[in-house]
C-alpha positions as CSV (number, residue, x, y, z in Angstrom):
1,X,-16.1,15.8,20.7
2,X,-12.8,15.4,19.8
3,X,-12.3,13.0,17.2
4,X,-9.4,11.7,15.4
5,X,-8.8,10.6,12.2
6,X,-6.3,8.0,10.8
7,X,-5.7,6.8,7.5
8,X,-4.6,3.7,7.0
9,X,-4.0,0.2,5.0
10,X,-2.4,-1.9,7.6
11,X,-1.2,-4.5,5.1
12,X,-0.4,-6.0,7.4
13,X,-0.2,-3.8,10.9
14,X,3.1,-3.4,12.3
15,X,5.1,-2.2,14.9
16,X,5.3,1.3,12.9
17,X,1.2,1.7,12.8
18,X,1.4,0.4,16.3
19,X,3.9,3.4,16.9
20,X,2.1,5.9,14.7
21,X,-1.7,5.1,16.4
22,X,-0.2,5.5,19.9
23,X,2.0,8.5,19.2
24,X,-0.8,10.7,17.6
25,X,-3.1,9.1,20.9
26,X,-0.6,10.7,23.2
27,X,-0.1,14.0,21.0
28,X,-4.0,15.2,20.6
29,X,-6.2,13.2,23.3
30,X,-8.6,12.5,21.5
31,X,-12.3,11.2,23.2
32,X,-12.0,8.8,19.6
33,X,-9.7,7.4,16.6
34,X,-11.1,6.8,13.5
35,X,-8.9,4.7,11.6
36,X,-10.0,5.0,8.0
37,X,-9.0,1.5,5.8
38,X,-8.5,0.6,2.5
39,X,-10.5,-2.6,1.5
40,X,-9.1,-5.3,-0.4
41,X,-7.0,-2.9,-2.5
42,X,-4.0,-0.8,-1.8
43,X,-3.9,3.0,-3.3
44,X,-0.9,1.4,-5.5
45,X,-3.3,-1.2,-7.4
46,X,-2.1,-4.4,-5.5
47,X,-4.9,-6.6,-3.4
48,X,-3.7,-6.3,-0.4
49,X,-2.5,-9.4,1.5
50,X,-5.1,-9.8,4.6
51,X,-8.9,-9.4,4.6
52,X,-10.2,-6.1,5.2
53,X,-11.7,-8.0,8.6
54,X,-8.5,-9.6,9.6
55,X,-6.8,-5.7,9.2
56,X,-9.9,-4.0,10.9
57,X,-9.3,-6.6,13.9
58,X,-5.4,-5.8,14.0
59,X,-6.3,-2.0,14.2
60,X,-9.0,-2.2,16.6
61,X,-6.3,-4.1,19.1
62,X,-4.2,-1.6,17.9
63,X,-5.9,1.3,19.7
64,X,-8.4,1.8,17.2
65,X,-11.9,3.0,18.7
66,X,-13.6,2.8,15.0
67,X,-12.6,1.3,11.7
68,X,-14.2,2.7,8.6
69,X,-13.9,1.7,5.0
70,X,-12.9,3.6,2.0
71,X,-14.4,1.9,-1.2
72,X,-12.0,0.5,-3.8
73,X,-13.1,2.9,-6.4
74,X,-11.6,5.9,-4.0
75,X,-8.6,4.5,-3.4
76,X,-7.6,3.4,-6.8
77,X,-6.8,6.8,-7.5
78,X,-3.4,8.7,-7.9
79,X,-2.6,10.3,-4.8
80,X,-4.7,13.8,-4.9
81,X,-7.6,12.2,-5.6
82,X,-6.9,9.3,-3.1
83,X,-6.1,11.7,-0.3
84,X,-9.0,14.3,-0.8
85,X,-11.7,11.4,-0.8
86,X,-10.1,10.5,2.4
87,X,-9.7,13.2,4.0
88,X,-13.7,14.1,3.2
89,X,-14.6,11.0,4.5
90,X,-13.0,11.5,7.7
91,X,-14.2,15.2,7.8
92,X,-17.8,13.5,7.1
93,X,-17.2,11.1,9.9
94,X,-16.9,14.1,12.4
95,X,-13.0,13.9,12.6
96,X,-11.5,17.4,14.1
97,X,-7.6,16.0,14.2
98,X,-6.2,14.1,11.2
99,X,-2.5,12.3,11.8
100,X,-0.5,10.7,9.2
101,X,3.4,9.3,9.3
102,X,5.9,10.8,6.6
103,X,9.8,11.1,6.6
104,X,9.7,15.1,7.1
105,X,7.9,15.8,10.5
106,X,8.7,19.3,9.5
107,X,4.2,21.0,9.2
108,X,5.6,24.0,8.1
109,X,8.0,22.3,4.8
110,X,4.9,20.4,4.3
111,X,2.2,22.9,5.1
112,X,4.7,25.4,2.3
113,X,5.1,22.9,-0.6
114,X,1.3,22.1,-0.6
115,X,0.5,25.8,-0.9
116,X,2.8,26.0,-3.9
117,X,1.4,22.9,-5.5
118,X,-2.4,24.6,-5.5
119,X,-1.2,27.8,-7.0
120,X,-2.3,28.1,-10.3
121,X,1.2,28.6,-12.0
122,X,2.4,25.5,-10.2
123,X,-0.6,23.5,-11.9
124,X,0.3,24.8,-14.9
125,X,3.9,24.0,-14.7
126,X,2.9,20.5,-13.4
127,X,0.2,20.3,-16.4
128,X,3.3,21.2,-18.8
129,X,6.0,18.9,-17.9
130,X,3.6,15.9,-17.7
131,X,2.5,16.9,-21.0
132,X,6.3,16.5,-22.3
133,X,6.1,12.9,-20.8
134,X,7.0,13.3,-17.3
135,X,5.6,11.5,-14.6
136,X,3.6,13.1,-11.8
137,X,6.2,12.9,-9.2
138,X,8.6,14.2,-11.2
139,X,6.9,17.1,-12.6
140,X,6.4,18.3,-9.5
141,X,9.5,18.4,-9.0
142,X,10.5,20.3,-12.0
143,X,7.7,22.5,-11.1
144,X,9.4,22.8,-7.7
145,X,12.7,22.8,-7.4
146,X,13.5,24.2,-4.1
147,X,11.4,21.1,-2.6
148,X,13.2,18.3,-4.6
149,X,14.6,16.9,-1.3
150,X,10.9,17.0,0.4
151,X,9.5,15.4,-2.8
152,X,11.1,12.8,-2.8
153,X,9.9,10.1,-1.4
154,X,6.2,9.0,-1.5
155,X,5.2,8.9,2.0
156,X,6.2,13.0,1.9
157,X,4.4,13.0,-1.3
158,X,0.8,11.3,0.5
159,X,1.5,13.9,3.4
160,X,1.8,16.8,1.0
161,X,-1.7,15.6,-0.7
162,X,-3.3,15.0,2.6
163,X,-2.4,18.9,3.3
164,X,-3.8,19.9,-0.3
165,X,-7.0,18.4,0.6
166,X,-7.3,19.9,4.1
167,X,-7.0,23.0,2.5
168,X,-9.2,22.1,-0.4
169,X,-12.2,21.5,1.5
170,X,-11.6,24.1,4.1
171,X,-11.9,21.7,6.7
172,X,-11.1,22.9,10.3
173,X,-8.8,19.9,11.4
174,X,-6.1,20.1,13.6
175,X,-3.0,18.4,11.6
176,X,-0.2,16.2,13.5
177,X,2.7,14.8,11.5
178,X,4.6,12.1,13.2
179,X,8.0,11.2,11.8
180,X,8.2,7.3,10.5
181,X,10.8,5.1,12.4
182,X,12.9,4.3,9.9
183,X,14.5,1.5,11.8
184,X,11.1,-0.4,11.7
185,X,10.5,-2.8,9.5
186,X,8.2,-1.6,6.4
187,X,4.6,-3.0,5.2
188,X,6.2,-4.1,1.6
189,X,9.2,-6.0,3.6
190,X,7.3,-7.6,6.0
191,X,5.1,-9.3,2.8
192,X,8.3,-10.3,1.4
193,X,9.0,-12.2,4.3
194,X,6.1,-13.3,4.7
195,X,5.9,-14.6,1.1
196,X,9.2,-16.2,1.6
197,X,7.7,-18.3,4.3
198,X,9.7,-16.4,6.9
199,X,7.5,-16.1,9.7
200,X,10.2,-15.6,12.2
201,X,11.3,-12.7,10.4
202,X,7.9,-11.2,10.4
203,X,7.1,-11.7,13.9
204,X,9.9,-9.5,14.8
205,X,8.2,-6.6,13.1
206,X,4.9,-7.2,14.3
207,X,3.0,-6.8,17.8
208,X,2.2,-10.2,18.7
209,X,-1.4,-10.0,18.7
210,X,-1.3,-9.3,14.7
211,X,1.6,-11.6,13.8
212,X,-0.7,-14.5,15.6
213,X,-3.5,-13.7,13.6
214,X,-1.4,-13.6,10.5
215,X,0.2,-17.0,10.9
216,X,-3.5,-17.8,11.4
217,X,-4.4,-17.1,8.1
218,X,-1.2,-17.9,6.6
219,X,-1.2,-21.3,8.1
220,X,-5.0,-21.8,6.6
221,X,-4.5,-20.6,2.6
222,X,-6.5,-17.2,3.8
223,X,-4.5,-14.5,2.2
224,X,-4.0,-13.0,-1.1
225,X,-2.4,-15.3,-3.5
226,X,-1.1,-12.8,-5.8
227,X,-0.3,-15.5,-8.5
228,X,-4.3,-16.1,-9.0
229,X,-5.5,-12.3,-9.0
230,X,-3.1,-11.6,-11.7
231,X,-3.9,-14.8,-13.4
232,X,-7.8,-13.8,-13.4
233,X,-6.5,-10.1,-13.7
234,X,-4.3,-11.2,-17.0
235,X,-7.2,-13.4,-18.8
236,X,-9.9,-10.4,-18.6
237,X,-7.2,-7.6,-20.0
238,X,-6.3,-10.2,-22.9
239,X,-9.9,-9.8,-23.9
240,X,-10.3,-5.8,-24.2
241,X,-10.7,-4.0,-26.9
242,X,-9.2,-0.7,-28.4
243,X,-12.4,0.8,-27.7
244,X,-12.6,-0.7,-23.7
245,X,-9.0,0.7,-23.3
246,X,-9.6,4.3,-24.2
247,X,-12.2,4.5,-21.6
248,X,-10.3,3.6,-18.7
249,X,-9.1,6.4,-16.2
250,X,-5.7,8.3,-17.8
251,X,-6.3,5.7,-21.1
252,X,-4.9,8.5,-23.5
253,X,-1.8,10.1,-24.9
254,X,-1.8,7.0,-27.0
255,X,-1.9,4.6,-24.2
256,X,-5.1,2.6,-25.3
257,X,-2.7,1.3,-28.5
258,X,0.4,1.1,-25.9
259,X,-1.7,-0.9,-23.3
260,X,-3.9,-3.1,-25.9
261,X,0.2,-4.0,-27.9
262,X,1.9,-4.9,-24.7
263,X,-0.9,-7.1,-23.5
264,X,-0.8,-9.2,-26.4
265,X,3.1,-9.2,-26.4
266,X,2.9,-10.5,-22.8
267,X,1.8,-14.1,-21.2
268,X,1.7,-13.0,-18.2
269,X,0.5,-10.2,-15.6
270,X,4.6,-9.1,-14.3
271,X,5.5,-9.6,-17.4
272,X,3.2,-6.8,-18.8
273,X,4.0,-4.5,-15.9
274,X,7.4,-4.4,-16.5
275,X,6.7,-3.6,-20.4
276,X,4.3,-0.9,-19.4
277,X,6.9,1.0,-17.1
278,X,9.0,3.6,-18.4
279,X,10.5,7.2,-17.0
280,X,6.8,8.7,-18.1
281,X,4.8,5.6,-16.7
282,X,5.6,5.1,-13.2
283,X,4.4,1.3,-11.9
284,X,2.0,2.8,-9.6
285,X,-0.3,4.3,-12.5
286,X,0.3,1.6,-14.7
287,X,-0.8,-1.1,-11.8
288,X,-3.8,1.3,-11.3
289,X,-4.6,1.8,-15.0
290,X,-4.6,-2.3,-15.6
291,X,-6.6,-2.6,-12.2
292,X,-9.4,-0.3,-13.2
293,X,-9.6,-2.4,-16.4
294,X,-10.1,-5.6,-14.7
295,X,-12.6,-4.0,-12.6
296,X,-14.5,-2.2,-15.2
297,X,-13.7,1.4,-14.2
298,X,-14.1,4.1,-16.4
299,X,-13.0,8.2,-16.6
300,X,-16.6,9.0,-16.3
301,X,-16.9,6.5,-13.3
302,X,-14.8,8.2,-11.3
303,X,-15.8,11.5,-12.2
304,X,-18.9,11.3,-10.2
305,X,-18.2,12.0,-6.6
306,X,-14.7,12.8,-4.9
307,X,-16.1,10.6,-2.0
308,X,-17.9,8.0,-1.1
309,X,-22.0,9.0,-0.3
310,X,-21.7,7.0,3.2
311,X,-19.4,6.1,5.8
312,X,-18.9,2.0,5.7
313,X,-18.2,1.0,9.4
314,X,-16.1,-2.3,9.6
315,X,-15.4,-2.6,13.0
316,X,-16.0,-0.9,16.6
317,X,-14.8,-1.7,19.6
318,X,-17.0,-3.5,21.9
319,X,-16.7,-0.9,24.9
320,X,-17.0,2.5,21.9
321,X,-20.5,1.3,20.8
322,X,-21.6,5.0,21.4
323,X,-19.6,5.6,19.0
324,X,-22.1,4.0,16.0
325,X,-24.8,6.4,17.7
326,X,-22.4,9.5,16.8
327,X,-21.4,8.8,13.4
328,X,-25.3,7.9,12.9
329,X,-25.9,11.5,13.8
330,X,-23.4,13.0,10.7
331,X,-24.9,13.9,7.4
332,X,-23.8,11.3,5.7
333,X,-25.5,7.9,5.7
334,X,-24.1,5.0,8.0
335,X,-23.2,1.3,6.5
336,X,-23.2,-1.3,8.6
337,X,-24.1,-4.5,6.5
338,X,-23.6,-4.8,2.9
339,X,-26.2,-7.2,2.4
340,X,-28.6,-4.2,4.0
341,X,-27.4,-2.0,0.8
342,X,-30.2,-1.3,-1.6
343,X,-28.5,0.4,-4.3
344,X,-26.5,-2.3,-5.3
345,X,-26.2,-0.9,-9.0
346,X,-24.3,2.2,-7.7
347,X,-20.8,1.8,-9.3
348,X,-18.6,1.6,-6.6
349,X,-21.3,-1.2,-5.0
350,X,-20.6,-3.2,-8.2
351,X,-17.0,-2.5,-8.2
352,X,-16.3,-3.6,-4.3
353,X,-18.3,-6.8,-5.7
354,X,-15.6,-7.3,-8.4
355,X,-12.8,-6.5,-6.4
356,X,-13.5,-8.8,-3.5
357,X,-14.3,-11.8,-6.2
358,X,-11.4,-11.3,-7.0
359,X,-9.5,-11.6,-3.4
360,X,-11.9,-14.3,-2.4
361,X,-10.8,-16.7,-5.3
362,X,-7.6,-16.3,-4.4
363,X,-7.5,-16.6,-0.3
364,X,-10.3,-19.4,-0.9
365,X,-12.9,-17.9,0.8
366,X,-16.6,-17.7,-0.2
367,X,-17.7,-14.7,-2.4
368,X,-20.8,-14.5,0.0
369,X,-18.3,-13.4,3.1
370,X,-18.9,-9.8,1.8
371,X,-22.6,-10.1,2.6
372,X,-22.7,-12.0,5.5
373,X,-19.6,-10.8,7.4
374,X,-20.8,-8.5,10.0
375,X,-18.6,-5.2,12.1
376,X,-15.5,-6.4,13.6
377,X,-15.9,-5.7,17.3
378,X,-12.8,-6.8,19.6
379,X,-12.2,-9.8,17.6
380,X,-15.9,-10.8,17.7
381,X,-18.9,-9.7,15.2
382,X,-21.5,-7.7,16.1
């Protein structure tokens, strides 16, 4: 079967996913999409504004056959790591396409550069530079001159890592890049309008089907109010310890003291992040660093497994049931229910616990929705 694979946040969908699922539809005919979402976290370390069901139902009336879930504790990672447990999961799910957007639609630039970046004297230049106190994109950059251009922007960046991990695990996956439409309006503007209570705005860079589901929730208090994540976020870092800071992921090169001194010296969540970014600090990693504090995440936690030991389905359409019986069949263990999980001490159980507290409290929604919410089928549960 031909299967393909999507990766995706959707926070919230818009008319450039819209574009992107039925582009790569029409450019591989596929007999299935797997759409592969992010929870209640973005790969940045923000929650993201809808509930991972409201997003699932936007991409199944998308075009979406299947929506899957990728764990918070894969996709708070930087991008490599992000990217390869993606890419495994969809390889695990039985994926033989993969699509992604980027600003370069050019495989072969992109297909080059992540070449270059897995040579071992491109590592080691990368290794280098960051060691002098240069960020990740930009030591790549040094490490690469002659791909500056390519480099930078992040969405080229994700592509690039999405080739690296292709490569990595020596999956056989057809690739499609699709150029982004620049003239659409983006996922971090549309939240600015909608923050700024400018729903008309919004609408006009949504399909209607997802803006009405997103006044919905808007209308009813059930989205991400960022003030009270980083309020709870703020109070637990306050607490940590020198010794609780050195054990969180990239907590070194004298961070812990950096982190633990600019925590105290701030009253309040932006206010820290803004201390904490510098030229060598990008706000991405810091955001991720202070979310895998709040969370509990340590080096060693996410050292375990590149990927996630089973595929969590969140939503299937009503008419692609077969579709459960397929992914059923792969090696890799199907979710369905996480109150039917019995290893609820495994780490990234406990941390998709934490992580949707957190989200809950602020969208005012019960803490028990993560049990007892079942797989998003055509805007019904199954």
């Amino acid at each position: 079967m031909r299967v393909l694979g999507l990766l995706a946040e959707y926070n919230p969908f818009h008319l450039g996913h819209l574009y992107h699922l039925e582009e790569a539809r029409r450019r591989t005919d596929p007999e299935a999409v797997v759409v592969l979402m992010t929870t209640v976290m973005t790969q940045r370390g923000d929650y993201s504004l809808l509930s991972p069901w409201d997003r699932t139902w936007m991409a199944l009336r998308g075009g979406a056959d299947v929506v899957l879930a990728l764990p918070v504790l894969w996709t708070l990672r930087d991008a490599e790591h992000y990217a390869l447990a993606a890419v495994a999961t969809l390889v695990g799910a039985g994926c033989t396409d993969l699509s992604f957007g980027a600003e370069c639609d050019d495989f072969k630039r992109l297909k080059d550069t992540a070449e270059k970046l897995l040579e071992a004297k491109t590592r080691k230049a990368v290794y280098e530079a960051m060691s002098n106190g240069m960020s990740y994109p930009r030591a790549v950059c040094h490490a690469l001159p002659e791909s500056k251009e390519i480099l930078s922007s992040p969405n080229n960046i994700l592509a690039i890592e999405y080739l690296k991990a292709v490569m990595r695990l020596g999956a056989k996956m057809n690739v499609t890049v699709i150029k982004r439409k620049s003239e659409l309006m983006s996922a971090s503007i549309l939240r600015q309008t909608v923050l700024q209570d400018n729903m008309a705005c919004a609408s006009a860079g949504m399909p209607p089907f997802a803006y009405q589901r997103l006044k919905q929730r808007i209308d009813n208090g059930e989205y991400c109010h960022q003030a009270v994540t980083d309020g709870a976020m703020f109070c637990r870092l306050r607490t940590y310890s020198t010794e609780e800071w050195e054990n969180v992921p990239g907590g070194h090169e004298g961070l812990p003291h950096l982190l633990q001194k600019k925590t105290m010296e701030s009253c309040s969540m932006a206010e820290l992040r803004s201390k904490l970014v510098s030229a060598r600090y990008p706000a991405s990693r810091m955001n991720r660093l202070c979310t895998h504090a709040a969370l509990g995440i340590t080096e060693n936690d996410l050292e375990d497994q590149i990927a996630p030991p089973l595929l969590w389905v969140m939503g299937v359409r009503d008419d692609r049931r077969d579709l459960l019986s397929f992914l059923s069949g792969r090696n890799t263990p199907l979710l369905t229910s996480m109150a039917a999980y019995p290893h609820r001490k495994e780490k990234w159980f406990e941390t998709e616990r934490k992580a949707w507290e957190l989200w809950s409290c602020s969208a005012s929604m019960p803490g028990a929705k993560l049990f007892t919410t079942g797989v998003v089928r055509d805007g019904a549960l199954l």
